[in-house]
C-alpha positions as CSV (number, residue, x, y, z in Angstrom):
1,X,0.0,0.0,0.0
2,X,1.3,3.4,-0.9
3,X,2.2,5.5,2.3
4,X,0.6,8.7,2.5
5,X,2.8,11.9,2.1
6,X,5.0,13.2,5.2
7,X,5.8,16.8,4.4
8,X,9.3,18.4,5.1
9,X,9.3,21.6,7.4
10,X,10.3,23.8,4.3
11,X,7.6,21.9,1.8
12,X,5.3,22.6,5.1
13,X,6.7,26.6,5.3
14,X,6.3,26.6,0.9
15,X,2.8,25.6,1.3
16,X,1.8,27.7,4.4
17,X,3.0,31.0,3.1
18,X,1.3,30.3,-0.4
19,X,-2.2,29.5,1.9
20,X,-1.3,32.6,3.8
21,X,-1.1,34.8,0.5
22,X,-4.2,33.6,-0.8
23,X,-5.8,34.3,2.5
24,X,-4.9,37.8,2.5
25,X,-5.9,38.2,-1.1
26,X,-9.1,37.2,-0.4
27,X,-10.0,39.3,3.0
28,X,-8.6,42.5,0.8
29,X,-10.9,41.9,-1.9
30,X,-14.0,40.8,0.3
31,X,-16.6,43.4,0.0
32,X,-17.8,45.7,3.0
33,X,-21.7,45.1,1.8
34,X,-21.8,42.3,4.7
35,X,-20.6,44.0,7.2
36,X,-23.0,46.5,6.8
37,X,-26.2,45.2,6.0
38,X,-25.8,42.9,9.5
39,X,-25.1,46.4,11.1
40,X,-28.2,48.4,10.0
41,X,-30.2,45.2,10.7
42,X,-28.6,44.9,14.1
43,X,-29.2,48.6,14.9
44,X,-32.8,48.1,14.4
45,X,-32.8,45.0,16.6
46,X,-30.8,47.0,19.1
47,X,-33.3,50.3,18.9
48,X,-36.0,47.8,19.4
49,X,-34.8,46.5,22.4
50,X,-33.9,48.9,23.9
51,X,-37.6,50.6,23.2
52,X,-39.5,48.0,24.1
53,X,-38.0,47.8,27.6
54,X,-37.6,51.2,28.1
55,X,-34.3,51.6,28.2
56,X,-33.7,48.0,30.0
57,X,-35.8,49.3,32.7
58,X,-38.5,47.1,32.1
59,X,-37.2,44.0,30.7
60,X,-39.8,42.0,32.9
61,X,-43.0,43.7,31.3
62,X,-41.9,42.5,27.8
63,X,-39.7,39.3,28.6
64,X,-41.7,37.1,26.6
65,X,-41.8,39.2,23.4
66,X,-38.4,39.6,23.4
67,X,-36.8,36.6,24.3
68,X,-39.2,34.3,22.1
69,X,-38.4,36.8,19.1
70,X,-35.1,35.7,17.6
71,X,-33.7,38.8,16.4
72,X,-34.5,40.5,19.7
73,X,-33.4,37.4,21.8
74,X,-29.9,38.0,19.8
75,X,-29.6,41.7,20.6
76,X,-30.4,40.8,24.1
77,X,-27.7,37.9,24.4
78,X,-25.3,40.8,23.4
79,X,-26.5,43.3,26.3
80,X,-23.9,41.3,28.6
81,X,-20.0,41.8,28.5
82,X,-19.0,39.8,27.0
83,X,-21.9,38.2,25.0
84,X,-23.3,35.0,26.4
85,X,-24.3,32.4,23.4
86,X,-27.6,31.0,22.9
87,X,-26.3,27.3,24.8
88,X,-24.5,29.5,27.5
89,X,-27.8,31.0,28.1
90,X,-30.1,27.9,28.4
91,X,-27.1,26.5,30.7
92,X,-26.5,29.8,32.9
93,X,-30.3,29.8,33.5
94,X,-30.4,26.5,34.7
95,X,-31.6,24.3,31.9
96,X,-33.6,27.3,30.6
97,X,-36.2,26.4,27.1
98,X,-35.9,29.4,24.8
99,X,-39.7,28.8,23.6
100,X,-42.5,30.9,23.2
101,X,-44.4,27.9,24.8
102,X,-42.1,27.4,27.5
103,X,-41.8,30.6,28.3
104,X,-45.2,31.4,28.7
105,X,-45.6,28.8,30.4
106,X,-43.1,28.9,33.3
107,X,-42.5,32.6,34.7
108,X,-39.7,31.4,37.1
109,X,-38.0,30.2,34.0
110,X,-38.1,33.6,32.5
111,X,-36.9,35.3,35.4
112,X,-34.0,32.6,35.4
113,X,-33.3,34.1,31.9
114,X,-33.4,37.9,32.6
115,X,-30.9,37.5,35.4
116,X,-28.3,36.0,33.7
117,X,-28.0,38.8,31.4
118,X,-28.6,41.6,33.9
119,X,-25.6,39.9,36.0
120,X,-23.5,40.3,33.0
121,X,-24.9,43.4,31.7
122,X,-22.0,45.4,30.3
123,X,-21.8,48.6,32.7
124,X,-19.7,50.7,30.1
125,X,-22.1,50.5,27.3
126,X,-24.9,50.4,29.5
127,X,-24.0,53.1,32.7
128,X,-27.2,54.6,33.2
129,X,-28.3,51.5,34.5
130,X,-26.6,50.7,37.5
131,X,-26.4,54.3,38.7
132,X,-30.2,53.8,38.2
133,X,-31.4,56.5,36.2
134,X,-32.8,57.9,32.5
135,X,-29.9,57.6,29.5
136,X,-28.5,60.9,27.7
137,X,-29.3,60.6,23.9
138,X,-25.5,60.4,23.4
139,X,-25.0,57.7,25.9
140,X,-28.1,56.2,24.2
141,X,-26.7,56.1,20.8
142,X,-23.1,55.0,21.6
143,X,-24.8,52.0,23.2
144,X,-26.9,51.4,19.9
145,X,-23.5,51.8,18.0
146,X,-21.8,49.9,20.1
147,X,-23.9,47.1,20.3
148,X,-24.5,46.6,16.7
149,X,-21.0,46.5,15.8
150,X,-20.8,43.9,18.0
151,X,-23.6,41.4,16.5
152,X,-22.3,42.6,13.0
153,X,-19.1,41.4,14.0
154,X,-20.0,38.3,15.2
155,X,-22.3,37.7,12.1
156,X,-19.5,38.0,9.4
157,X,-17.0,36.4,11.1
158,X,-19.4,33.2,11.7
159,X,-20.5,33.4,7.8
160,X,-16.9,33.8,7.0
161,X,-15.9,30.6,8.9
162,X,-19.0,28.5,7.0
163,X,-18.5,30.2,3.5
164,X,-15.0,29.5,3.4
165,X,-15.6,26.1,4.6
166,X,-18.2,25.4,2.9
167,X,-16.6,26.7,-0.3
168,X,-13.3,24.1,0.2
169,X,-16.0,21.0,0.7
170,X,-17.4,22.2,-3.0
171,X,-14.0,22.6,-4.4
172,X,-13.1,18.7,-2.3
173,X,-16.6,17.4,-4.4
174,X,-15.6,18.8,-7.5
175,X,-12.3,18.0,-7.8
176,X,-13.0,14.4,-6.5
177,X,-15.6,14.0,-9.4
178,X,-13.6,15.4,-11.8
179,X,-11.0,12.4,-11.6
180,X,-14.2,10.0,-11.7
181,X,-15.0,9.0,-8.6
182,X,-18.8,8.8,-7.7
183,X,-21.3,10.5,-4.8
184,X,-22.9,8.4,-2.3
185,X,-25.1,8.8,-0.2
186,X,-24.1,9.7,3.8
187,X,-24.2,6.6,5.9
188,X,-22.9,5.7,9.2
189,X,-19.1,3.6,8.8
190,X,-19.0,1.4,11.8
191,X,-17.2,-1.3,9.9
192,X,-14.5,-1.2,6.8
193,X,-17.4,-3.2,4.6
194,X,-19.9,-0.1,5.3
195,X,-18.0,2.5,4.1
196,X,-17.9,3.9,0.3
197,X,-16.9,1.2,-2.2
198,X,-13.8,1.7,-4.1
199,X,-13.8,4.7,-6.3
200,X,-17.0,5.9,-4.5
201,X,-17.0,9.1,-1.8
202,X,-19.9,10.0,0.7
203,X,-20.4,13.2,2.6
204,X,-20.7,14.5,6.1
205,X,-20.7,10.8,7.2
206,X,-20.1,9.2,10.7
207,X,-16.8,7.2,10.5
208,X,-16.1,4.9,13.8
209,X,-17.3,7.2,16.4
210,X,-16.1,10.9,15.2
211,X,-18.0,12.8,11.7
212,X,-15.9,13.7,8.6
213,X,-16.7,16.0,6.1
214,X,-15.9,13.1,3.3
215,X,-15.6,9.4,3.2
216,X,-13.8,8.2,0.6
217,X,-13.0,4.4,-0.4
218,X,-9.4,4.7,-2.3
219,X,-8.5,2.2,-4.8
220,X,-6.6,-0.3,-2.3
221,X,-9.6,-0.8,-0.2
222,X,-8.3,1.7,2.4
223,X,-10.6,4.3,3.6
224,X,-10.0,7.9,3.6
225,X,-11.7,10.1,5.7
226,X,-11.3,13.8,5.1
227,X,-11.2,16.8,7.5
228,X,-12.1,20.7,5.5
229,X,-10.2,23.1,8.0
230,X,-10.2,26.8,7.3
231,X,-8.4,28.8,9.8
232,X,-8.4,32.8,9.9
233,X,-5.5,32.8,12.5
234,X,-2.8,31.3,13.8
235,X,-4.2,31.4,17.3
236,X,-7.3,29.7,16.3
237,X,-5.3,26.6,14.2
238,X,-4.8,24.8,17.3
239,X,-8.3,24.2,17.9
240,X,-9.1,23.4,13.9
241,X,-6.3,21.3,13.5
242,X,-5.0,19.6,16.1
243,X,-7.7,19.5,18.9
244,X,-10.3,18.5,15.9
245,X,-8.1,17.3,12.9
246,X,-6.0,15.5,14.6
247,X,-7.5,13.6,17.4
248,X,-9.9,13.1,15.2
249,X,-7.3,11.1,13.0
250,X,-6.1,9.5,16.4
251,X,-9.5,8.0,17.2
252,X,-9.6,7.0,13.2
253,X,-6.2,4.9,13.4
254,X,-7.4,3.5,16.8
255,X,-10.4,2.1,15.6
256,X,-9.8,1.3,12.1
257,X,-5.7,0.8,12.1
258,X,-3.1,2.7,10.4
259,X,-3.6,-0.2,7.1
260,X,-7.5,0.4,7.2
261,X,-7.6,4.5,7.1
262,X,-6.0,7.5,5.7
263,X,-6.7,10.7,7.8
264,X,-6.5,13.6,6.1
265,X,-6.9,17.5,6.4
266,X,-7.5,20.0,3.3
267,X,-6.2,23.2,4.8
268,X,-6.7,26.7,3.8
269,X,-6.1,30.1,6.1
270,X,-3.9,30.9,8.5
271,X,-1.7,28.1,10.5
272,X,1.5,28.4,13.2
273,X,4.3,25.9,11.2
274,X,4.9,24.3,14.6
275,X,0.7,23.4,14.7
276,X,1.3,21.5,11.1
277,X,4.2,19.5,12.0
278,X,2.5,18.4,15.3
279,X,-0.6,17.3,13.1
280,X,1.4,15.8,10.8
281,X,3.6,13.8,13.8
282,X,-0.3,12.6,14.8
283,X,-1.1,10.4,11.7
284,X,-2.6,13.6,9.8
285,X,-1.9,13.4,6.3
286,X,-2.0,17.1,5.3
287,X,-2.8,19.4,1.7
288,X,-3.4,22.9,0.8
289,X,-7.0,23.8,-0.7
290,X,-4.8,26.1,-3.0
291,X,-2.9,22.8,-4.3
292,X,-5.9,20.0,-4.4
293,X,-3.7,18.2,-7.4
294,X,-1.3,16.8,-4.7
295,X,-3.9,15.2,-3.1
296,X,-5.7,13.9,-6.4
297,X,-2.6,12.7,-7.2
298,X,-2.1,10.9,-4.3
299,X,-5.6,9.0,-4.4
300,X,-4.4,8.2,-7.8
301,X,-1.8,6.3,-7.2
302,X,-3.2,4.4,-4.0
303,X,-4.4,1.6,-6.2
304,X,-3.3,-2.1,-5.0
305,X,-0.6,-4.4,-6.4
């Protein structure tokens, strides 16, 4: 069986700054439109908000309208400092159900809900509230400003995150049908006989106990399961590669043994060198989204004797 590629540290450094370039060229280019339609949509949400309750002085009166609205639920997530997500929420207020119905139906539940965030209420963007007393216009404003350039933020930088990913998997697909290999349909691989026959590739599958973005049965009856990774900084490449990629790829080899599976990552963004050799030292076979021939190459050639 043909090994999969071990990368040098200078092919690694080659392929990093070229993945790096294309990065930069891309967030130059991207167009501000996205930014600010979620801005002018969030400053409504904000006004809203903050009109509804009067200036936060009377969330209780109009809890279940806005926290059963999901616009107004979001703007009101984002009245803490930091922010408190949606599952933080439900956990913070004790198990909380963010339903109209359960809502209604369970006041104690909704107070639950409004404390959280008034615990965490940010104090800067929000003073006139614990020195109890009517907001100026300006310190009104700033607040809306602030607020909505927060959720705007937040909203590219999550569609950012599933474009780009979402835009590798399609270029993966492509590029995987363009050699001739066929779609399947998504299935659960508990067993080398379940998964894609050779030649054949499924989607957003269950492989062993861990998801991959593609299953794919190579020509020597090996399995290769693929990982999309897009990472916008170094910082965050720990956690895409190596805490997901890669023990990922660990729990792979474990289950399905080093001569049953090829891990792989497609990689595009932002990486620290040191992050790729430690993936790489895991069992992760690694390629660049900017170079997919090297791995089409590869699955080429993985044919048996």
């Amino acid at each position: 069986m043909k090994t999969p590629p071990r990368w040098s540290h200078e092919q690694l450094t080659e392929g990093l700054n070229k993945a790096k370039a294309q990065f930069r060229k891309e967030r130059l280019e991207e167009p501000i439109e996205a930014y600010t339609e979620a801005f002018e949509s969030y400053q409504g949400s904000v006004e809203d908000l903050l009109e509804a309750s009067v200036d936060l002085s009377q969330l209780e009166q109009n809890a279940l309208a806005l926290l059963s609205d999901p616009k107004s639920l979001t703007a009101f997530r984002y009245l803490a400092g930091p922010p408190i997500s949606k599952d933080d929420l439900r956990t913070l207020a004790d198990d909380a159900f963010l339903s109209r119905a359960k809502l209604k139906s369970d006041p104690a539940m909704v107070a639950r809900v409004l404390e959280v965030v008034r615990v965490g209420l940010d104090k800067r963007r929000f003073p006139w509230i614990p020195e109890d007393r009517e907001p100026t216009e300006a310190e009104r404003k700033a607040a809306v400003i602030a607020s909505a350039a927060m959720l705007a933020w937040s909203k590219v930088s999550t569609d950012r995150r599933s474009e780009g990913k979402n835009q590798q998997e399609l270029q993966v697909e492509e590029a995987l049908l363009g050699i001739g290999f066929a779609k399947v349909p998504t299935r659960k691989v508990s067993t080398q006989n379940l998964a894609p026959k050779s030649g054949e590739f499924c989607r957003e599958s269950t492989l062993g106990t861990r998801k991959a973005d593609f299953i794919i049965g190579l020509y020597d009856q090996r399995i290769m399961a693929i990982e999309c990774k897009v990472s916008n900084s170094s910082t965050n490449s720990v956690k895409r590669l190596n805490n997901d990629a890669a023990a990922k790829a660990q729990a792979w080899i474990n289950q399905f043994g080093t001569l049953g599976v090829v891990p792989v990552a497609v990689l595009s963004g932002v990486y620290k060198l040191g992050n790729l050799i430690d993936a790489q030292n895991s069992g992760l076979t690694l390629f660049w989204a900017h170079d997919l021939n090297q791995l089409l190459d590869w699955i080429k050639s993985a044919k048996s004797n």
